[in-house]
C-alpha positions in Angstrom: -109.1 -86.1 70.3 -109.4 -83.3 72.6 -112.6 -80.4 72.9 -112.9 -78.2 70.8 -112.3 -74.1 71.9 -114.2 -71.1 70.3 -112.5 -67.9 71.1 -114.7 -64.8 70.3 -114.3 -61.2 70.1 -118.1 -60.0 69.7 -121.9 -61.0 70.1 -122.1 -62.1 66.5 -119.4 -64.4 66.8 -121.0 -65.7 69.7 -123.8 -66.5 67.6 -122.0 -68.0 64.7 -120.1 -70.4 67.6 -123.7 -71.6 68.3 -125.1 -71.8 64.9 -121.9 -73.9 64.2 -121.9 -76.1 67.8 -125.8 -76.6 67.3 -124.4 -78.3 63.3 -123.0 -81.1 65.4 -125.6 -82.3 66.7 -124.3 -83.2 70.1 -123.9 -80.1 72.7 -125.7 -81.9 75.2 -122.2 -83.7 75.4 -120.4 -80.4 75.9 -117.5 -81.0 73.7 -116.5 -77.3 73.4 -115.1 -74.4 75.9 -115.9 -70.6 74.9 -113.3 -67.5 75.5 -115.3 -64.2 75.5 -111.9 -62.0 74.7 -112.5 -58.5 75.2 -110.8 -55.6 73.0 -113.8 -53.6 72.4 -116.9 -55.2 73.5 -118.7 -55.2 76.9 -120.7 -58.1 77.2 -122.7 -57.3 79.6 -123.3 -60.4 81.9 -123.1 -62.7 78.5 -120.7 -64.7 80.4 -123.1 -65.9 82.6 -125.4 -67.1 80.3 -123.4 -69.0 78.8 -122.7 -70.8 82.1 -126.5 -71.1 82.5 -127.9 -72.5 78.6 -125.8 -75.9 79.1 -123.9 -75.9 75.4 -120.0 -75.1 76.6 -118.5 -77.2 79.2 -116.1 -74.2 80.3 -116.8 -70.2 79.6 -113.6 -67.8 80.0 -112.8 -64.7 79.5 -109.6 -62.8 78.5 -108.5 -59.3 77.8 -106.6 -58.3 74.9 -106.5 -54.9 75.4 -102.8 -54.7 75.5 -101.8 -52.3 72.7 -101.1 -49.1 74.7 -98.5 -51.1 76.3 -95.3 -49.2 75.4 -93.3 -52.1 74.8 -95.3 -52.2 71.9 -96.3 -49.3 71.2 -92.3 -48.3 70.5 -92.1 -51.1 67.6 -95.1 -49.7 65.7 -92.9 -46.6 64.5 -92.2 -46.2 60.9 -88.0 -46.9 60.9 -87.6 -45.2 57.3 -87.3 -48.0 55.2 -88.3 -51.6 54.1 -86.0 -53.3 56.0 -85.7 -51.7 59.2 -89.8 -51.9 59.7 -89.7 -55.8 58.7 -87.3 -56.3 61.0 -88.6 -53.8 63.4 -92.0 -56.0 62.7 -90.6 -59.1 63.6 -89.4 -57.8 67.2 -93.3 -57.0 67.4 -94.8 -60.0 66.2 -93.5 -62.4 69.1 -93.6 -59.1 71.7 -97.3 -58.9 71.3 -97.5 -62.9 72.2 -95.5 -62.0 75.3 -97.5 -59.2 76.6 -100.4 -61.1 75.9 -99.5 -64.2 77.9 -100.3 -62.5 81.2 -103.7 -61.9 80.8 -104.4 -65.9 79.6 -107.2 -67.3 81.4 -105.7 -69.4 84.4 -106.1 -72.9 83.9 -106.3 -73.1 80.5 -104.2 -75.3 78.3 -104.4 -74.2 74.8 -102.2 -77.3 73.6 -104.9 -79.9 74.8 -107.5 -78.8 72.4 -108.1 -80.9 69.3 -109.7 -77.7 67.8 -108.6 -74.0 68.1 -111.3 -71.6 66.6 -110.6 -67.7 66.3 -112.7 -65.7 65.0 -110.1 -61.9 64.0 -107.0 -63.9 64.6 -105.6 -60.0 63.6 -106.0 -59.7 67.3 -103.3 -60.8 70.0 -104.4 -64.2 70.2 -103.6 -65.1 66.3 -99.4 -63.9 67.4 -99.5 -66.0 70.9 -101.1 -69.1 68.8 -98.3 -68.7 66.6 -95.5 -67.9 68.7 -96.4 -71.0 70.7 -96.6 -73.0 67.3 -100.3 -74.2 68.1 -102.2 -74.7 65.3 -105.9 -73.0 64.5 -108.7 -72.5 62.4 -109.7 -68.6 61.2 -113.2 -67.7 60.8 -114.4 -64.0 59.4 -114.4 -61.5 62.1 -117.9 -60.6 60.7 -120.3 -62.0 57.6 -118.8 -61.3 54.3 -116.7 -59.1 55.9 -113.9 -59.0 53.6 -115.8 -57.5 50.9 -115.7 -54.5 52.1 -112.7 -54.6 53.9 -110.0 -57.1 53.3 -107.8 -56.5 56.3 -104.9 -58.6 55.7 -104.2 -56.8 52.4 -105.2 -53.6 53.6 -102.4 -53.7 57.0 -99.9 -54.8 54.5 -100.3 -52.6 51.6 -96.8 -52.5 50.0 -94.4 -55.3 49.0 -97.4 -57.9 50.2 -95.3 -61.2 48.6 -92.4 -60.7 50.9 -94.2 -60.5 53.9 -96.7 -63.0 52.9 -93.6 -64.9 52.5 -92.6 -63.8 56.3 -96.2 -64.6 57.7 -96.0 -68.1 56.0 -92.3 -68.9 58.0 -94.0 -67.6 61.1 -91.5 -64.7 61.1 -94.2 -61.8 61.1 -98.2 -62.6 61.6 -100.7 -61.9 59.1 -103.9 -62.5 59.9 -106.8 -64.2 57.5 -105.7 -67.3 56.1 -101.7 -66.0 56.0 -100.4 -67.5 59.1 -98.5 -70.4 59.2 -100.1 -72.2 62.0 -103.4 -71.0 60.5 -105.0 -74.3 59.2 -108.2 -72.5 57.1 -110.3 -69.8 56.9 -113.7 -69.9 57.2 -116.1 -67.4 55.1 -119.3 -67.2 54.2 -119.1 -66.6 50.1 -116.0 -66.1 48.2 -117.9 -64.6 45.2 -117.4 -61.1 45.3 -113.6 -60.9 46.9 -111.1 -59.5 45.0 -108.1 -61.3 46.5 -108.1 -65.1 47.2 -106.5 -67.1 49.5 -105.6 -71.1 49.4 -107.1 -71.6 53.3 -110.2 -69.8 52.6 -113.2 -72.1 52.8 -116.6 -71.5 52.5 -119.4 -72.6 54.9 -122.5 -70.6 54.6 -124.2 -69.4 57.2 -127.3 -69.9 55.6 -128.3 -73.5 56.1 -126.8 -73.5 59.3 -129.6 -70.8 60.2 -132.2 -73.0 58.6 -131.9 -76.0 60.2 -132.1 -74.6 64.0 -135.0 -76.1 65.5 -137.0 -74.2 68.1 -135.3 -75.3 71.4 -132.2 -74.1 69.7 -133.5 -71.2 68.6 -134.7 -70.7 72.0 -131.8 -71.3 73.4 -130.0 -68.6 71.3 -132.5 -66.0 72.2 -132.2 -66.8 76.4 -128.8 -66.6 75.6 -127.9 -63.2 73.5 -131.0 -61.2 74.4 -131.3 -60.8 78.7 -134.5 -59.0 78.1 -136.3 -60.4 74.6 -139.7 -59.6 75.9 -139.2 -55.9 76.1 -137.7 -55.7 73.2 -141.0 -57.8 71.0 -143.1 -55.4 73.1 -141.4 -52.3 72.3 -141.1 -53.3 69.0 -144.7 -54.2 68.5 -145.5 -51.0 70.4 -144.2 -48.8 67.4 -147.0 -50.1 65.0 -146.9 -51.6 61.7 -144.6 -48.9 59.5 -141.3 -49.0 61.3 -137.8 -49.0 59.2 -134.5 -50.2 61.2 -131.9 -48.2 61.1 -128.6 -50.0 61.8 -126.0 -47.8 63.1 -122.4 -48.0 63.0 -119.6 -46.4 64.8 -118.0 -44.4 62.1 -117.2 -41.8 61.2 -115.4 -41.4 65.2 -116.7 -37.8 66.2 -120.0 -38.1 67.8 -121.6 -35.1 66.5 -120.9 -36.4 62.6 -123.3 -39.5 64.1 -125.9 -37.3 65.1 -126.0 -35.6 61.3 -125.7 -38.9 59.6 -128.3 -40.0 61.8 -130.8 -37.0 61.7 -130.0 -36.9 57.7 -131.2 -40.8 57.1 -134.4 -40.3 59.3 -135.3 -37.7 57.3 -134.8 -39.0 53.5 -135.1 -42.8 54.3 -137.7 -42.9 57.0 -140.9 -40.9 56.2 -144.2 -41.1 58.0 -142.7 -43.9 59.7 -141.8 -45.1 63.1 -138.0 -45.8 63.4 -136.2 -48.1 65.3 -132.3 -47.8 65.9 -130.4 -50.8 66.5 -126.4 -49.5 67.4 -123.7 -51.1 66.9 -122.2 -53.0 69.6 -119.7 -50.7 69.7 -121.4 -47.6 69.7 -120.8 -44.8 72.0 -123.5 -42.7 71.2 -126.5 -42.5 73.3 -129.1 -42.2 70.6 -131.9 -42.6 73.3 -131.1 -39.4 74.7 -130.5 -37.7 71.1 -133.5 -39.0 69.4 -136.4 -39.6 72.3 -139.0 -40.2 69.1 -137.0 -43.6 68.2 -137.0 -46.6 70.0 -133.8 -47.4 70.5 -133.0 -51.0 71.1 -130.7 -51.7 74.2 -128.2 -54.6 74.3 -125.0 -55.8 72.1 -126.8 -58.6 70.4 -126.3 -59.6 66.9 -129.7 -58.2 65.2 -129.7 -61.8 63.2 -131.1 -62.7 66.9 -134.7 -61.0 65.6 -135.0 -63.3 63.0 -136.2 -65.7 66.5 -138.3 -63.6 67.7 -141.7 -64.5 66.6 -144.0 -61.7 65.1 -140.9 -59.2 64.4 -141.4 -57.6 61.4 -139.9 -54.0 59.8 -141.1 -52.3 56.4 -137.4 -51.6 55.8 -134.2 -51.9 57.2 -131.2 -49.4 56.4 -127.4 -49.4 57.2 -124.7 -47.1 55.9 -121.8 -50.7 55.1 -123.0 -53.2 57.8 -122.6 -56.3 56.1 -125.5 -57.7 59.3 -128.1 -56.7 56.7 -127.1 -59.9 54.5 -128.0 -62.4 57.7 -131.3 -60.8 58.1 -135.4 -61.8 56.9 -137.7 -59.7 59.3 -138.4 -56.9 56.7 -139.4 -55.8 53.6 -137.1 -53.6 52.0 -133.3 -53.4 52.9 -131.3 -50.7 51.6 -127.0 -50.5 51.9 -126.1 -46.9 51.4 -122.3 -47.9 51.1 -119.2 -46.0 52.0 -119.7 -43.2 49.3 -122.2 -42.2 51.5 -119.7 -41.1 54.2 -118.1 -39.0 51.6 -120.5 -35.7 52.2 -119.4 -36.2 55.7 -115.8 -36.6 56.3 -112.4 -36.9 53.7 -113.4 -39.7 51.7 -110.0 -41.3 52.2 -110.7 -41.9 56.2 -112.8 -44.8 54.7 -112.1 -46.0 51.0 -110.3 -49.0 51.9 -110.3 -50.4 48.8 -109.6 -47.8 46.9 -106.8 -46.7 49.0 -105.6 -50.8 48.9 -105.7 -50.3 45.1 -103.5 -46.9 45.1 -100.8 -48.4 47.1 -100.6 -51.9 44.8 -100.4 -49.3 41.7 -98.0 -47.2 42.8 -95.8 -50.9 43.9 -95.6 -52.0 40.7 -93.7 -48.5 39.2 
């Protein structure tokens, strides 16, 4: 039986990776190799330690930041029909795995592995897996994602049974469970989704949290955060009242951010001291715009506080982050939800669902 490989697309799936290597019970046999695949994420020096906490046996990295390469981009226009786009989409699907192959870490077998773990297998990696019929297991590109947005359903609004139907003969790639060389999906909870699939399975994150010990929890900490003292003292330095606000990087002009932002200080966060944790990818420098917050550098996953003893917020606010479910440092937390963006920008730029919904209705005329 071969390693096992976790390939990761973001901090927090770093994290889950951990909380799921650390279930086993035997890292200190480094059974597992870790691909840090960049499409929108700087990890600044994570790589490294990784190397350093003595978990994986290998750490790569990959970039899948291919998409603005025109052999692609000139299969992604709409042909005019049904047909034309499927087959149009079929050309795509195995010329993404191509462009892809490339930029493959050097040395690294994917056929060797006993297990394959990809976490948003919507990215290049899920179509070369396929293409090269190697078989994988999903995981939730973030926790309980798909609640709020269910991509596979979503990037295939419209006659969804025949390209299921594609997906499942490995003629076109869905991502999420619909893949043919996908084995399972793992989620969180299943409770709230509107569409199911046969390979979902559910493995909470909960009691994988609970049973870390302190070495491992240590471990995590060293390993996400480069500077975890300055961020307890800066933290502590704000006094008792402080309310996290977690940002997030929609809606995409900057200056919306900065109203959103000035707008949730203001009705959520009175007479106290607020703390702004962006989102990994955030481009907004919300140290410059709002000098009277601490604003808390690094990408790591904020469920990395819960280890870091004597943290502790009144409240905790986020417009749709679903990061608020994984936390236990405060108080109060409060999900405005995506009707929230609707005083802000056309409401259709971010009703998902909604839109999902439309497209399904106006199928079945």
């Amino acid at each position: 039986m071969g390693k096992r490989l976790y390939i990761c697309h973001t901090f927090y799936q770093v994290y889950v990776t951990f909380l799921k290597e650390f279930a086993l019970g035997n890292t200190d046999k480094k059974e597992a190799d870790i691909i840090l695949s960049c499409t929108a994420t700087d990890y600044d020096g994570l790589e490294n330690r990784l190397e350093d906490c003595d978990v994986f046996d290998q750490v790569f990295t990959m970039d899948e930041r291919i998409d603005n390469d025109q052999r692609l981009v000139r299969l992604k226009k709409d042909r005019g029909n049904i047909v034309l786009n499927l087959l149009q989409r079929i050309v795509y699907t195995y010329k993404r795995a191509k462009v892809l192959e490339p930029n493959l870490p050097k040395n690294l077998n994917l056929k060797s592995y006993g297990d394959i773990y990809v976490f948003c297998d919507s990215d290049p990696i899920g179509f070369y897996l396929s293409r090269k019929h190697i078989y994988y297991h999903a995981l939730e590109d973030g926790l309980n994602c798909l609640e709020i947005f269910d991509a596979a359903h979503y990037d295939n609004r419209g006659h969804f049974g025949i390209k299921k139907w594609m997906s499942s003969h490995n003629l076109i790639h869905i991502q999420n469970g619909y893949s043919k060389y996908c084995l399972d999906m793992e989620i969180n909870d299943d409770s709230k989704l509107k569409f199911q699939c046969p390979k979902y399975v559910v493995v909470p994150r909960k009691p994988l949290e609970e049973r870390l010990t302190s070495q491992e929890k240590n471990i995590l900490v060293d390993a996400m955060i480069p500077d975890a003292g300055a961020i307890r003292e800066s933290i502590n330095k704000a006094g008792g009242d402080c309310v996290l606000f977690l940002t997030m990087p929609h809606p995409k002009p900057e200056e919306i951010r900065k109203q959103i932002c000035d707008d949730i200080i203001r009705d959520y966060c009175q007479s106290c001291h607020v703390v702004i944790k962006p989102h990994p990818r955030e481009t907004l420098d919300y140290a410059a715009y709002r000098p009277d917050c601490t604003v808390l550098k690094g990408r790591f996953p904020i469920e990395i506080l819960n280890y870091l003893v004597g943290v502790h917020f009144r409240r905790a606010i986020t417009i749709v982050s679903t990061s608020l479910d994984g936390i236990n440092f405060c108080d109060e937390k409060i999900r405005l939800g995506e009707d929230f963006w609707d005083a802000y920008e056309d409401p259709e730029l971010h009703k998902y669902n909604q839109t999902l919904e439309r497209a399904q209705s106006e199928n079945k005329k």
